[in-house]
N, C-alpha and C positions, 0 to 999 in steps of 0.2 A: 482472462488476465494471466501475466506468464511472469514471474520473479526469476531472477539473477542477480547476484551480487550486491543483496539489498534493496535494488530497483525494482520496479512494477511497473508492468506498460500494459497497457489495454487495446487492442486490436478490432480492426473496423474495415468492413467488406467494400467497396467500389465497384459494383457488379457492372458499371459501364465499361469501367479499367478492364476488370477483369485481374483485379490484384486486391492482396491483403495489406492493409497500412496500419502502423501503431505507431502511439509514442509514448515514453516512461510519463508516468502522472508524479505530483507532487513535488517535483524542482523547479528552479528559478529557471536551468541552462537547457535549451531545447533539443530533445534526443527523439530522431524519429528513424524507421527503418518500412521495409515493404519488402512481399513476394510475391510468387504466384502460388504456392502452397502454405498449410500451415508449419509444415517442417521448416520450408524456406523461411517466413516470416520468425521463426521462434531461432532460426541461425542468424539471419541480419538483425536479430533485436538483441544476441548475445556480442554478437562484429562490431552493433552500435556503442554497448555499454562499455565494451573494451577499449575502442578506440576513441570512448570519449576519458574514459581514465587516464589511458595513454597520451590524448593533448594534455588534461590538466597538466601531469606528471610533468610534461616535457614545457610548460609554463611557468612550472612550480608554483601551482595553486593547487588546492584543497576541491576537489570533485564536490558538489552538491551534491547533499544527503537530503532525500526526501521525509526522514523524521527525528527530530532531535530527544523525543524521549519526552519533551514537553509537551499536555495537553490543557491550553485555559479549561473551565468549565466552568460554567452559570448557571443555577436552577434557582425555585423559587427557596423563600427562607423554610419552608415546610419540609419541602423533600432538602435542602440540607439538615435540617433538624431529623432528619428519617434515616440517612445516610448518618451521619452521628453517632444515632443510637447503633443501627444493625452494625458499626463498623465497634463501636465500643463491645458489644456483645460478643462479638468474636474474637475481641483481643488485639486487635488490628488497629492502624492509623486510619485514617479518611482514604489516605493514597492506597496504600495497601490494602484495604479494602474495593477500593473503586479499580483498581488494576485489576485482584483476581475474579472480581462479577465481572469487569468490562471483555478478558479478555477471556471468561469461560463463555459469555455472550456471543461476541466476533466467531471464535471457534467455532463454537456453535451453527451459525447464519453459512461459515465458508466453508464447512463439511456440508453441509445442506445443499449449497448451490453449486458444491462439487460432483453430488449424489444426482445432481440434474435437478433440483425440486430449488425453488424459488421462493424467497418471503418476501414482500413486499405489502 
């Protein structure tokens, strides 16, 4: 996966092509790019984000942003009653709490899979 300016694309080999292809994950407006290197692909996936800023811009629309900050979340009445407590014990709201485990969690998992090691 490669970030720029917000965005995240994910990238995907074509060994017939004989090219790298990606496209940004998580918006509505479709952003793709390709090369024959990984430098090339990580340049036409920065050429993509730009010059898809640059239609909006020149539309005068608002670019699609892949996360607004909002996350639903459903569990059962038990582990909300568990969350409750551990988030009262510390002092903290429900959100506040659920942000700083969620994202010492994530951290976690994407230093791991940057290290080359995998959880799944």
């Amino acid at each position: 996966m490669m970030n720029y300016k917000g965005y995240t694309a994910v990238i995907e080999v074509d060994i017939e092509a004989g090219i790298l292809f990606g496209r940004v994950l998580d918006i509505n407006d479709v952003i793709t790019f390709k090369g024959k290197t990984v430098d090339e692909a990580r340049e036409e996936f920065y050429n993509s984000v730009d010059d898809y800023l640059s239609f909006c811009e020149d539309l005068g629309e608002e670019p699609d942003k892949s996360f607004s900050g909002k996350l639903p979340f459903r569990t059962t009445p038990e582990n909300h009653r568990k969350i409750f407590i551990a988030a009262k014990k510390t002092g903290k709201s429900i959100n506040a709490w659920m942000d700083e485990v969620l994202t010492f969690a994530a951290e976690k998992v994407i230093n791991l899979e940057s290290a080359g090691n995998s959880i799944r």
